[in-house]
C-alpha positions as CSV (number, residue, x, y, z in Angstrom):
1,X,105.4,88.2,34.8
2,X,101.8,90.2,35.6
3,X,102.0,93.3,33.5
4,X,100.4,96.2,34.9
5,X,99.4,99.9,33.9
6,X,102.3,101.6,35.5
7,X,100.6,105.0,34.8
8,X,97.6,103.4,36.4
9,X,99.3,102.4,39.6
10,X,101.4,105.8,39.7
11,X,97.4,107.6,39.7
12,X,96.5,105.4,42.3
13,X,99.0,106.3,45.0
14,X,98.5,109.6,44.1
15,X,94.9,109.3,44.8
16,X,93.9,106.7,47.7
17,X,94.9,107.3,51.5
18,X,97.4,105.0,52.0
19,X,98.0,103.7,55.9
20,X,101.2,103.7,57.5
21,X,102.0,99.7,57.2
22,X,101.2,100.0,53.6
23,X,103.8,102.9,53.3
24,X,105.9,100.6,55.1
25,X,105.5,97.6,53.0
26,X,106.0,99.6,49.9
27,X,108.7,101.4,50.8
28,X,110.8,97.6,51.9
29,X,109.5,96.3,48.2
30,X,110.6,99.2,46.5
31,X,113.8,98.5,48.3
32,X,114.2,94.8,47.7
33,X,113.2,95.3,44.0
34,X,116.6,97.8,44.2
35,X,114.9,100.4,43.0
36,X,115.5,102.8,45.4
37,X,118.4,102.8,48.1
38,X,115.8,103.9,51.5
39,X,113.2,106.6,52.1
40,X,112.5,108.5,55.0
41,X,108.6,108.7,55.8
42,X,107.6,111.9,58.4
43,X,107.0,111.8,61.8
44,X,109.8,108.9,62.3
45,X,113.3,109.2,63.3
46,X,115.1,108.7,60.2
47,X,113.2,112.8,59.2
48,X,114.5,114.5,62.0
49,X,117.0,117.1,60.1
50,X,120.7,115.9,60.4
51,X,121.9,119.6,61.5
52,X,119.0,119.0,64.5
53,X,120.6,115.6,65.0
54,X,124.2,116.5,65.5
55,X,123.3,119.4,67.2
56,X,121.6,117.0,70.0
57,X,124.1,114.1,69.5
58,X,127.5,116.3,70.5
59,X,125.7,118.6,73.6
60,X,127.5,117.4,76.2
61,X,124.9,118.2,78.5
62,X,121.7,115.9,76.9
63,X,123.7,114.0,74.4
64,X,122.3,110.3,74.7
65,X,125.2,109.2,73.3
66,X,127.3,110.6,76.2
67,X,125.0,109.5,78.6
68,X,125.2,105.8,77.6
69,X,129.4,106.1,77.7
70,X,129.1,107.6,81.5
71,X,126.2,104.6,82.3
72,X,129.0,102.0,81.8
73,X,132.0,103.8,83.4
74,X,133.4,105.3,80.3
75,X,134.1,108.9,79.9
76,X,134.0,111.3,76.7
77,X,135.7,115.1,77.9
78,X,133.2,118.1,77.6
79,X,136.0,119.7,75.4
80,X,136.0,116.9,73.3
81,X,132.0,117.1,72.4
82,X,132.8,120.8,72.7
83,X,135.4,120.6,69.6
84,X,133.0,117.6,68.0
85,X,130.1,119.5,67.8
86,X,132.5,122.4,66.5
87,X,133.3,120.2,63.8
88,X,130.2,119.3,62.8
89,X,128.6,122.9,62.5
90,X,131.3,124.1,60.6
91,X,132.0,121.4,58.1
92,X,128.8,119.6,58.1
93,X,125.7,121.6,59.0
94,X,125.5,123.8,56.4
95,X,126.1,121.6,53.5
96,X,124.3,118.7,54.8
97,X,122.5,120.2,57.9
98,X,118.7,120.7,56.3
99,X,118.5,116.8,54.9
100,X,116.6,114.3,57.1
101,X,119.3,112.0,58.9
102,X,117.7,109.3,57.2
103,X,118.9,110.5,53.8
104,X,122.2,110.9,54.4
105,X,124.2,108.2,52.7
106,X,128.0,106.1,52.6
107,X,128.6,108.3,49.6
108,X,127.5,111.5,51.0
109,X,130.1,111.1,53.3
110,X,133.1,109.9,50.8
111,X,132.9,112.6,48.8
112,X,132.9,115.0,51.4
113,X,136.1,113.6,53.5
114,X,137.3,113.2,49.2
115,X,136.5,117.7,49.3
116,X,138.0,118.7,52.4
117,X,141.3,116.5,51.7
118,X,141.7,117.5,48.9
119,X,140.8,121.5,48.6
120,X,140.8,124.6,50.6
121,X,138.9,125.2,53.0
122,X,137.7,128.0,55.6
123,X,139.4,127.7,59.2
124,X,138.1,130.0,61.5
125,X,140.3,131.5,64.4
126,X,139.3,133.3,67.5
127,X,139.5,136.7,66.6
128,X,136.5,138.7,65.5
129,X,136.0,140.6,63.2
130,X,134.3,144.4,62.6
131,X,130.8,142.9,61.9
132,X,131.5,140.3,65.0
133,X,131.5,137.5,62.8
134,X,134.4,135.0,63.7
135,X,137.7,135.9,61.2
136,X,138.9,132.9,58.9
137,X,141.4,132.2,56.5
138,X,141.0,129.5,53.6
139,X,143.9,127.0,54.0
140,X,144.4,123.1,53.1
141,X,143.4,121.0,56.4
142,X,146.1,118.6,58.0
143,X,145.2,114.6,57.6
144,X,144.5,114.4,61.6
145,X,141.8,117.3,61.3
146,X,140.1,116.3,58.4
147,X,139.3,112.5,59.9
148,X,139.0,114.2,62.8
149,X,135.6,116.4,61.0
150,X,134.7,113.4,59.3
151,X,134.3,111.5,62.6
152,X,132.3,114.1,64.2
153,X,129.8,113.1,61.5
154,X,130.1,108.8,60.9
155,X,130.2,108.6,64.9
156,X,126.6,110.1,64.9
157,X,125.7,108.5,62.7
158,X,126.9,105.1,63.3
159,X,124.9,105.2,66.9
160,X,121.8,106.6,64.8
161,X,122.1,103.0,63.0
162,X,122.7,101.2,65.8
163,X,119.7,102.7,67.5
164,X,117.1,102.4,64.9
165,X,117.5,105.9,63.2
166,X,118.7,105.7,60.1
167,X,118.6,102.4,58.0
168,X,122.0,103.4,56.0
169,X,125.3,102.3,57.0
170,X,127.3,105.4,56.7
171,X,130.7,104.3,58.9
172,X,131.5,101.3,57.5
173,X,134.4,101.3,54.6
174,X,135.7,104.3,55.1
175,X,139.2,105.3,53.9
176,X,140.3,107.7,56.4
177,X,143.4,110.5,55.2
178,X,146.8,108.8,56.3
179,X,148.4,110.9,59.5
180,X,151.9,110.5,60.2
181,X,152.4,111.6,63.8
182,X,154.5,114.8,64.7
183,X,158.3,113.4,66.1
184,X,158.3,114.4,69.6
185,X,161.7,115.5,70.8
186,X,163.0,113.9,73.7
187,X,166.1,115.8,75.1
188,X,169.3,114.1,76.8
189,X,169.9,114.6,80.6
190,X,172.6,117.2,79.4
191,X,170.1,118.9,77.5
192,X,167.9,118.9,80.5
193,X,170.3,119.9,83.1
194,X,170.9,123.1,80.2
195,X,167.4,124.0,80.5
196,X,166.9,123.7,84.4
197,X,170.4,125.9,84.6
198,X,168.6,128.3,81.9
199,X,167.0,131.7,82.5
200,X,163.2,131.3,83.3
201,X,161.5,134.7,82.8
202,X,159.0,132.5,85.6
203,X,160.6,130.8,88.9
204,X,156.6,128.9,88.9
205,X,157.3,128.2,85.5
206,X,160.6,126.3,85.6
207,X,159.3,124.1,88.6
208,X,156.3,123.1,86.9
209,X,158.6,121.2,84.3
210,X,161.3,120.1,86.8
211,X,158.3,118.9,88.5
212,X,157.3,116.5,85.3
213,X,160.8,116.0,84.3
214,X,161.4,114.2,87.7
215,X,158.3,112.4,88.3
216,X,156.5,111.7,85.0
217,X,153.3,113.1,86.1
218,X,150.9,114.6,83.0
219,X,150.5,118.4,82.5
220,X,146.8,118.4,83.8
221,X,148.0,116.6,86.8
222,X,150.8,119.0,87.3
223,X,148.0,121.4,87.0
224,X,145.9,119.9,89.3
225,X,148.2,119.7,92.3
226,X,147.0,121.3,95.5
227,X,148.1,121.7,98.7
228,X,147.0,118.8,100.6
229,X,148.7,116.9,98.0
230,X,152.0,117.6,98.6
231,X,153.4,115.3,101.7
232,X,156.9,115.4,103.3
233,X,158.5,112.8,100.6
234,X,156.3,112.3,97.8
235,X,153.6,113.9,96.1
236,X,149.7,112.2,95.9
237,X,148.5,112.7,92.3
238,X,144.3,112.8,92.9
239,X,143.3,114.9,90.4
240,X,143.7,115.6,86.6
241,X,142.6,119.4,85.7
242,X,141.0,119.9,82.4
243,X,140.0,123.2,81.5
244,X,136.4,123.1,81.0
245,X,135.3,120.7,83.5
246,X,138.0,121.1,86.3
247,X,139.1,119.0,88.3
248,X,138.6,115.3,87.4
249,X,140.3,111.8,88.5
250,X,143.4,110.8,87.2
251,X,143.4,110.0,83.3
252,X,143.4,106.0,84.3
253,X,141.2,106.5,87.2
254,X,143.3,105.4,89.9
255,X,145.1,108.0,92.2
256,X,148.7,107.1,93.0
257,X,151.7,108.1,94.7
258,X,155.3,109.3,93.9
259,X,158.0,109.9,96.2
260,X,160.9,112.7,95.0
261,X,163.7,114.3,96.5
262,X,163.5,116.9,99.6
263,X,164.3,119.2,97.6
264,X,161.3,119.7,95.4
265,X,159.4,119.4,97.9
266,X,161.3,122.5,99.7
267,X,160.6,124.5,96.3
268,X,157.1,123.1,96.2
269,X,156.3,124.4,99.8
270,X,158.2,127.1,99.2
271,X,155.2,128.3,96.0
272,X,152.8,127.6,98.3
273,X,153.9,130.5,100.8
274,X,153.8,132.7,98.2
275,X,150.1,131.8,97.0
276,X,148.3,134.9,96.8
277,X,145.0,133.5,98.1
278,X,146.2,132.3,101.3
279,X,147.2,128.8,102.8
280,X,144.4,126.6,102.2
281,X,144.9,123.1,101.7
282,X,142.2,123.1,98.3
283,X,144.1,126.0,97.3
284,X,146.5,125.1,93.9
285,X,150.2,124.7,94.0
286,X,150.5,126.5,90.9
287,X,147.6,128.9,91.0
288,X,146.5,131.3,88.1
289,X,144.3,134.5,88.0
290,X,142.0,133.0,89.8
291,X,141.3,130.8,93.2
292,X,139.6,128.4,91.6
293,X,141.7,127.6,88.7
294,X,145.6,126.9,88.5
295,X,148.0,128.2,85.9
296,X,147.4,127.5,82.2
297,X,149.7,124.9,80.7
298,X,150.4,127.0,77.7
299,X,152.1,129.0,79.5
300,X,154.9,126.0,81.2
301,X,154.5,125.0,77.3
302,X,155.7,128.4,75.7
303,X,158.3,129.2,78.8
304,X,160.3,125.8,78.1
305,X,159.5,127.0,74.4
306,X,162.0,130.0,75.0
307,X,164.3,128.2,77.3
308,X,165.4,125.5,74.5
309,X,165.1,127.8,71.6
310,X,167.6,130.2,73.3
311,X,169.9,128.0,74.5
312,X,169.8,126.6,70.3
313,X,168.6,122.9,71.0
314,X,167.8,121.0,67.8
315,X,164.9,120.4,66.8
316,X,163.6,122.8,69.7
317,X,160.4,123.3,68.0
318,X,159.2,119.7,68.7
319,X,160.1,119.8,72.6
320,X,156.9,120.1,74.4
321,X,155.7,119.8,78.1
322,X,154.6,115.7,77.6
323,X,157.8,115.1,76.7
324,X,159.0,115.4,80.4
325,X,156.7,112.1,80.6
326,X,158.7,110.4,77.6
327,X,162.2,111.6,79.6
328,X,161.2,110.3,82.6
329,X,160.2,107.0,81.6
330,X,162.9,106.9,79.2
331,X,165.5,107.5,81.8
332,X,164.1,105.0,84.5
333,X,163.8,102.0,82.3
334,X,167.3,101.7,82.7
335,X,167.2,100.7,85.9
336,X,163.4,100.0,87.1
337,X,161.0,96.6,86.4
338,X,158.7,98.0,83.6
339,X,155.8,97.3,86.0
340,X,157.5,98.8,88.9
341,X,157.9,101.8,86.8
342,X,153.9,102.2,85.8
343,X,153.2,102.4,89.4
344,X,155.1,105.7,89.2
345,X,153.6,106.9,85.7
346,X,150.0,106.0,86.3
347,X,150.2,103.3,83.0
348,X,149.4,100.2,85.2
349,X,146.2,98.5,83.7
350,X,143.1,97.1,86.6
351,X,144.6,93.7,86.1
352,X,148.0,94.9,86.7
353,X,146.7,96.2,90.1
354,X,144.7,93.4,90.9
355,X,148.5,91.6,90.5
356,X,150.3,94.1,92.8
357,X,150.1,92.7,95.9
358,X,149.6,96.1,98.6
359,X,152.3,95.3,100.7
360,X,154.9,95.5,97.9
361,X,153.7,99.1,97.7
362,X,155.4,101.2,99.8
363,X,159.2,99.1,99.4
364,X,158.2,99.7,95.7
365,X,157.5,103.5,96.4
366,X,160.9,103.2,98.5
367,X,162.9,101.7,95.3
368,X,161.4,104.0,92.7
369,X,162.1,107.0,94.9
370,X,165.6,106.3,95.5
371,X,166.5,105.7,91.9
372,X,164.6,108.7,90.7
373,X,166.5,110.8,93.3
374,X,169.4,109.4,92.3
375,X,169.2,109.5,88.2
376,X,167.3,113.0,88.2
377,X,169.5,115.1,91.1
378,X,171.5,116.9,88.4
379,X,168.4,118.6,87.7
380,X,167.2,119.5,91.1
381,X,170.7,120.8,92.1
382,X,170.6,123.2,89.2
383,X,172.0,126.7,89.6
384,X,169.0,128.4,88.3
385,X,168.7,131.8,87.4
386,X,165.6,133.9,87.6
């Protein structure tokens, strides 16, 4: 092997004007040789600042990232990005937010999941305080928040890799924090006919649920409900309401139809009449403080909340609004053809519809309706009390 004046060479670098492809070629030696892991040269995309980056990556509104999930028909939720990029300039940007995105390595990112498993850290409410800065509290992070920060950071970065940004794997290997899920309480038809025969401080409040308990439909469908949705036997489910972009399709894309008793469909009508913006056939079913948006979900959350916890239902604490969907499923199985029953739910995958011939539709919409009516009238001929 040559031997050379390292000192010599060191002066030389240091001295001559070296041109871009030369920087290049060095830099891919030097990395070869193992003696360094990558470098990030200026005025390339590997030394744009990684706070810049995420900042960019996770705004819904120029994020290429998002853009390239909407090209091909897939969708990512504004309040998703909203709560990613959240994340990220909490947790990330000011440890990590001032290095190039080129820089930032596989361990940088272990032994920061390694920290925030594994010590306190700041959580930030939405209360300010006197000097308007946003009140926190220090506090150990659950397993499902902590990969849920550490993805807002390897998701970035594993498109900047993918796209020529960074030369450093930073995604791949990663041991995320073990999450066991929350039980979710399913209650009994006795329990359920309890709570529909309960005291609702909220007559709007109590149909909301009956109207999930007896069809299955999702909260932000529930939500989304207007007027012109709601036929003589069964209810169209068009729309999905999320709260920061509105109204949106259903969560599988596909708009269905459920038929239920006469008798929600009285109460339903019977809301309507008392909108207080008129009758108005884009007007909501369950409207809120405002024309254009219905009523929050939290609120159908924490009245069935009340309902259970006074009427001392185990486990009350982990009875929640989806679980209407889980009840109704539950319930039906018993007596309806699993794909039958995803017409009703909204489940069914394209290939299942592609199967379903149309003209077994509406008998299906027939049978489904009649068992429903059926299995779930002991909660519809509840003596309620306001």
């Amino acid at each position: 092997m040559k031997l050379i004046d390292e000192q010599e060479l060191i002066e030389t670098v240091l001295s001559v004007n070296l041109s871009r492809k030369c920087i290049n070629d060095l830099v891919q030696a030097l990395t070869f040789k193992r003696y360094i892991i990558s470098a990030v040269l200026p005025f390339t995309p590997e030394s744009e600042t990684f706070g810049h980056f995420l900042e960019r990556f996770w705004d819904y509104d120029s994020s290429p990232y998002i853009r390239e999930k909407q090209i091909v028909g897939q969708t990512v939720h504004r309040r998703y990005a909203d709560i990613m990029l959240s994340r990220a300039r909490t947790y990330w940007i000011p440890k990590f937010g001032s290095r190039t995105l080129g820089s930032i390595s596989l361990n940088d990112i272990k032994k920061h999941l390694q920290n925030l498993a594994c010590n306190p850290q700041k959580v930030y409410g939405r209360k300010m305080e006197n000097n308007g800065k946003r009140a926190y509290k220090v506090q150990m992070l659950s397993s499902e928040t902590v990969n849920q920060i550490v993805r807002s950071a390897t998701c970035a970065l594993k498109w900047a890799y993918h796209n020529n940004l960074t030369k450093n794997d930073c995604f791949s290997g990663i041991v995320y924090c073990h999450v066991s899920p929350k039980p979710r309480r399913i209650l009994s038809m006795s329990e359920a006919i309890q709570v529909f025969s309960a005291s609702w401080e909220n007559p709007m409040y109590r149909l909301a649920n009956l109207c999930s308990a007896c069809t299955g439909m999702r909260i932000g469908e529930v939500q989304a409900l207007q007027f012109r949705d709601i036929g003589k036997d069964r209810i169209y489910v068009r729309h999905n309401w999320a709260r920061l972009e509105g109204l949106k399709c259903p969560k599988n894309g596909e708009e269905r139809e459920i038929r239920v008793s006469k008798k929600i469909i009285h109460e339903l009508v019977s809301l309507m009449h008392k909108n207080p913006y008129g009758f108005s056939e884009d007007n909501f079913v369950f409207w809120g403080y405002k024309k254009t948006a219905p009523c929050q979900g939290r609120h159908w959350n924490e009245a069935l909340h009340k309902v259970v916890s006074e009427l001392n239902i185990s486990d009350w604490q982990n009875v929640s609004f989806h679980g209407w969907r889980h009840f109704f499923a539950s319930n039906m199985a018993d007596f309806i053809d699993e794909r039958k029953l995803q017409l009703a739910t909204g489940h069914k995958s394209r290939y299942m519809l592609k199967k379903y011939a149309s003209h077994e539709s509406e008998q299906t919409l027939d049978e489904l309706g009649n068992v429903s009516e059926k299995l779930f009238k002991p909660l519809v001929s509840t003596n309620f009390h306001v």
